[in-house]
Each structure stands twice: as C-alpha cells, then as structure tokens.
C-alpha positions as CSV (number, residue, x, y, z in Angstrom):
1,X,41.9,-10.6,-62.4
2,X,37.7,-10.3,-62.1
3,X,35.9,-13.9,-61.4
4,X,32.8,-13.6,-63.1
5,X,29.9,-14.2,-60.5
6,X,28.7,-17.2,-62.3
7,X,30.9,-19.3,-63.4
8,X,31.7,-23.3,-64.6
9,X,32.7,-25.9,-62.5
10,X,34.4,-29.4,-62.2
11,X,33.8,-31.3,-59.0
12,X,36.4,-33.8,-58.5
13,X,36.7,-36.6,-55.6
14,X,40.3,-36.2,-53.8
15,X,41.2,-32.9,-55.3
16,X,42.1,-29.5,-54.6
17,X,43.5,-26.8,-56.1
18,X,44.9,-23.6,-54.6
19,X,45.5,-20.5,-56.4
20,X,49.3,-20.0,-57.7
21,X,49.2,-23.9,-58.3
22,X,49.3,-25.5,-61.7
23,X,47.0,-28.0,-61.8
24,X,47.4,-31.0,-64.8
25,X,44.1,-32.2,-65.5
26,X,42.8,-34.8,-68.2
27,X,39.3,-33.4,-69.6
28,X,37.2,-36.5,-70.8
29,X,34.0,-36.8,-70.0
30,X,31.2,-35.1,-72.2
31,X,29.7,-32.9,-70.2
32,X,33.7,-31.5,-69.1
33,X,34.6,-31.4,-73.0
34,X,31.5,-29.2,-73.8
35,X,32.6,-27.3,-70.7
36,X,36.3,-26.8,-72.4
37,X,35.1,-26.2,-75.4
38,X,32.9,-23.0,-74.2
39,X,35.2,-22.1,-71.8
40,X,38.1,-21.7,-73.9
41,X,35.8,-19.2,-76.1
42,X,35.2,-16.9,-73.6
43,X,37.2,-16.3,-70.3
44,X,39.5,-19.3,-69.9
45,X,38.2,-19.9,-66.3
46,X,36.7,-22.0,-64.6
47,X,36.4,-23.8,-60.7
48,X,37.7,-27.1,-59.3
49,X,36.1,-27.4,-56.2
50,X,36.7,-30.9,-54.0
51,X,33.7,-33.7,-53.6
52,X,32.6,-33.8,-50.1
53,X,31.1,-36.7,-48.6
54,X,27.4,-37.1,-48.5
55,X,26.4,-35.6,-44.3
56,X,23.1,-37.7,-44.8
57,X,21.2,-40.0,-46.6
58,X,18.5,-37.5,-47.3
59,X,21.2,-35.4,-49.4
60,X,19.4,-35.1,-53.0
61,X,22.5,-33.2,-54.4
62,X,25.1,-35.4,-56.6
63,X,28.4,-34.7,-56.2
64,X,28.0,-32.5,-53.3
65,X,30.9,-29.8,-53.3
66,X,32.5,-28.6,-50.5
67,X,32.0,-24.3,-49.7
68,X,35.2,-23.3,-50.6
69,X,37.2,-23.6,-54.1
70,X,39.5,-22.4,-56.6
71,X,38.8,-20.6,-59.7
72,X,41.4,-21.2,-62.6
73,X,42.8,-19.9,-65.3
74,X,43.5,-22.4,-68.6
75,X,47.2,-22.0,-69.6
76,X,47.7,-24.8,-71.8
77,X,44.8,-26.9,-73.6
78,X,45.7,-29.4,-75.6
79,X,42.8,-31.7,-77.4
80,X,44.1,-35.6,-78.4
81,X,42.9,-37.3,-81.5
82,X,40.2,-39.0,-79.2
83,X,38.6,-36.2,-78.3
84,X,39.8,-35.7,-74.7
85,X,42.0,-32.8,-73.5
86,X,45.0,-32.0,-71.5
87,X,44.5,-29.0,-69.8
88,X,47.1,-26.8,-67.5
89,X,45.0,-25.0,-64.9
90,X,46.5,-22.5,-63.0
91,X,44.4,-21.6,-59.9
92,X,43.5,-17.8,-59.3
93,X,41.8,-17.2,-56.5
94,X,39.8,-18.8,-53.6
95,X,36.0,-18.5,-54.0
96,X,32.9,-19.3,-51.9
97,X,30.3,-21.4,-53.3
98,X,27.0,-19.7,-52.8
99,X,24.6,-21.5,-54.6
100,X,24.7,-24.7,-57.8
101,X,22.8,-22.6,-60.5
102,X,22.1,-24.9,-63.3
103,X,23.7,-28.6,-63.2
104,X,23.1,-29.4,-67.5
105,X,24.6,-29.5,-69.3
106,X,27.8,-28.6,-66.4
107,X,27.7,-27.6,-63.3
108,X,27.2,-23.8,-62.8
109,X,28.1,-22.0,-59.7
110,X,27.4,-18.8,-58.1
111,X,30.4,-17.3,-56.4
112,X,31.7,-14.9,-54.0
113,X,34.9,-13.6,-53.5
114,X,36.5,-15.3,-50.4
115,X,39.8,-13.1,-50.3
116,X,42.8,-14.0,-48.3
117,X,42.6,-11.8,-45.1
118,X,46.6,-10.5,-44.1
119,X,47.0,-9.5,-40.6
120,X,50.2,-7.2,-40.6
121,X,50.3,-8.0,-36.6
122,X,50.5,-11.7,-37.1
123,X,54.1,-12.1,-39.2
124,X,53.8,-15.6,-41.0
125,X,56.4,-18.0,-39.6
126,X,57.9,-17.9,-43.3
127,X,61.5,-18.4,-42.2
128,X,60.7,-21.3,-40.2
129,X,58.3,-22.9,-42.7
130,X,61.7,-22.8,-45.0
131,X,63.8,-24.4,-42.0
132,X,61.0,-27.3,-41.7
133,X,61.3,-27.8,-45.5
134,X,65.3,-28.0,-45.1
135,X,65.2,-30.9,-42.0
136,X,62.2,-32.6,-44.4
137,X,65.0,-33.0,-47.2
138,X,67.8,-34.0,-44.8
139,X,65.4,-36.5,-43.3
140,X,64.5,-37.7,-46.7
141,X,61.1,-36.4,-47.2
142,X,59.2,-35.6,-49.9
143,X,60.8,-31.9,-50.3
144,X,63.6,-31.9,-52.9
145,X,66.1,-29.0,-53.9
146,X,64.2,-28.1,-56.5
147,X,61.0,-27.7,-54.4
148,X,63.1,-25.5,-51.6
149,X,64.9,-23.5,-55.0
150,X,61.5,-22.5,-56.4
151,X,59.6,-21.6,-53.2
152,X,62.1,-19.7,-51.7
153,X,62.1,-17.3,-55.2
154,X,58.4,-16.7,-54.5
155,X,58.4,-13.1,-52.6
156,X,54.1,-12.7,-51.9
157,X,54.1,-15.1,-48.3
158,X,50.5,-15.9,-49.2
159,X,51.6,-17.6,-53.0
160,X,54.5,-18.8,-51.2
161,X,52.1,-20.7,-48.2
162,X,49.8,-22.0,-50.9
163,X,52.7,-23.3,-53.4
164,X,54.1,-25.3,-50.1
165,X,50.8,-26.7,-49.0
166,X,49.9,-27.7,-52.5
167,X,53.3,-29.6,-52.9
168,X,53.5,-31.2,-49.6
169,X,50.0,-31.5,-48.3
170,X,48.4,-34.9,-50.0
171,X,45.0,-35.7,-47.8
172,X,42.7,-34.1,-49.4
173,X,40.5,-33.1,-46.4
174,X,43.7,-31.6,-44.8
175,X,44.0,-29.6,-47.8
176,X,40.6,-28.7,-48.0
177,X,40.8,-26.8,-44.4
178,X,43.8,-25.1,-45.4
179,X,42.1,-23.9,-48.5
180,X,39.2,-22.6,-46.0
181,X,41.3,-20.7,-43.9
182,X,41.0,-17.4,-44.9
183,X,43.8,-15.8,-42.3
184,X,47.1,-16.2,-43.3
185,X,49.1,-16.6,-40.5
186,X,46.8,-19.1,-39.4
187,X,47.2,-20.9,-42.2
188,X,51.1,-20.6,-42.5
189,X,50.8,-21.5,-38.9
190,X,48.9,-25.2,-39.6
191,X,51.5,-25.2,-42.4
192,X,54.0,-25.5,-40.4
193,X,52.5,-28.0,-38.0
194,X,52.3,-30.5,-40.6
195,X,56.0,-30.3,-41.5
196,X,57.2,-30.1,-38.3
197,X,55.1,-33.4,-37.5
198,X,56.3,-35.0,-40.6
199,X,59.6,-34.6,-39.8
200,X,59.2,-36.2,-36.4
201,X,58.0,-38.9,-37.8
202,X,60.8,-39.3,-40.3
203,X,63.2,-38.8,-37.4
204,X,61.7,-41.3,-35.2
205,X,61.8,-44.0,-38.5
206,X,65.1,-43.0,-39.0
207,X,66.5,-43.5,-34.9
208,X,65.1,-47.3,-34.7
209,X,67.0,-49.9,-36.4
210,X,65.2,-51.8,-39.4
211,X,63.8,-54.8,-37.5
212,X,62.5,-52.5,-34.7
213,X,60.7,-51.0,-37.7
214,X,59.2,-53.8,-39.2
215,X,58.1,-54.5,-36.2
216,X,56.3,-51.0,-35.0
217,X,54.5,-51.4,-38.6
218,X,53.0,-54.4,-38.5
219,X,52.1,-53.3,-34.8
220,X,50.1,-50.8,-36.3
C-alpha cells in the first residue's frame, strides 16, 4: 500500500502503534474530528506517532513527536450522536518523521518510508519467542491461549514480532525503541529479552511464600 508523502497526524502521550496492530481510538477533539472527517474522504490514513518529552526548555514545538511512527489505515469509523468518533486503526507501515508541515488546523507531516530491513543471515528466534510466551502463561502472565492461538497463525515473522510486542510490551518508551528498530532480528531479539525477563520475575514471585512477598514489596 503507497503512504502518501504528506500525510495527517495524531500525536498522542503514552501511545504507540505498530503496523499489523488494531488500534481502538476515541476521536474527540475538534481539530481530530475535522481530521476524520477529511480523512475518511480521501485515503483512510493517517499517523499516530508517540509524544516525546520536551529535551529542553528552549523547545518551541508543542507536542513534540518522536522520529519514528505508524501510518494507519481506518477500518471501522463510527460517529456517536455527540459528535465524537470510534475509530478502528489498523497500523500499515513504520514511517520516519521528516519534517511537521503545517500544525492548523491538524498536524501535517512529511514522511519517509522507514521499511523493516530482513537479514536472511540473522534467523529471528521465532520458535523461542513462542516458548517464552508458553512459560509466561504457565507462570500466569499476561499471555493467554487466545493470544499464543492467534500469533502462532501469523506466518510473516516481522507481523508476527510486532503483533507480540504490541500485545505484551506496555511502557511506552520500551515500545517506542522497538518500533525504531529497523532490523528484525534485532528487534525479535529485544523481544525476547523482555519475556524471558518477565518470566523471571513471575518465577521468582511465584518461589517465595506470600509474607516473604509482602515483605520484598514494601522493601522496594
């Protein structure tokens, strides 16, 4: 699917979208409805790109957005008798933010492509991201059958990183440098990092007795 080089944008505090995700989002501000509304008469897409905190206090731009985003593609928009929307985004493809074109009444970006890059030398550890997901669910993490039933169906091993990332990564700067990694085995690779180091955690919780527990928590 082309990305058109200039393109909308919402800049959102604490979220990130990766492409093959479907992303709920509640569309209620002015300047977002007018967005919608233009939007859905033309090509359905538009970027959600994370807020980044301001690196100085002699930052002029509002809402300053971090390099790397997500263009999407609107599946579903549904518009409530108050005039806000429910929208279904379903991300594309990564993009790199080269410039803020206009900022009324949206926010307008200029884009580049920021492709995945697949290194046929470099296998991604898909197997043992799976594996990791299984102990999470035995341990009584966050990944449920359902979870391990869909992502296993998934065949492309970069759709299949991002889906897991999206649905098991929750700091939003964590995801943000998984989004800006643009080799895939490297980013498989800090995929499985973070589930392996989940599930220590949960095994450690799970070998000390309740009190102990208690006790290491308030500790910390």
């Amino acid at each position: 699917m082309n990305i058109p080089r200039q393109i909308p944008a919402m800049t959102l505090k604490d979220v990130v979208l990766f492409p093959n995700a479907i992303m709920p989002l509640r569309i209620f501000e002015k300047r977002y409805r007018l967005m919608l509304s233009e939007v859905l008469k033309s090509d359905r897409m538009f970027v959600v790109v994370a807020q980044r905190d301001k690196v100085g206090t002699d930052e002029q731009i509002d809402e300053p957005p971090f390099e790397v985003a997500t263009a999407g593609l609107i599946r579903v928009s549904k518009t409530n008798t108050d005039g806000t929307s429910l929208v279904m985004l379903e991300g594309i493809s990564r993009v790199r933010i080269e410039s803020i074109a206009n900022e009324t009444p949206y926010r307008v970006l200029n884009i580049q492509p920021f492709d995945t890059i697949v290194d046929n030398e470099k296998p991604v550890p898909r197997n043992d991201i799976l594996e990791a997901m299984r102990q999470n669910h035995k341990l009584g993490g966050e990944v449920t059958k359902e979870i391990l039933k869909y992502v296993s169906g998934v065949k492309d091993n970069s759709a299949f990183v991002d889906l897991v990332a999206y649905a098991l990564c929750h700091r939003t700067i964590r995801k943000q440098a998984m989004l800006e990694i643009q080799r895939l085995h490297k980013r498989a690779e800090m995929l499985l990092n973070d589930i392996l180091s989940i599930n220590m955690q949960l095994s450690i919780q799970g070998s000390l007795p309740e009190s102990d527990l208690g006790k290491n928590i308030e500790r910390n």
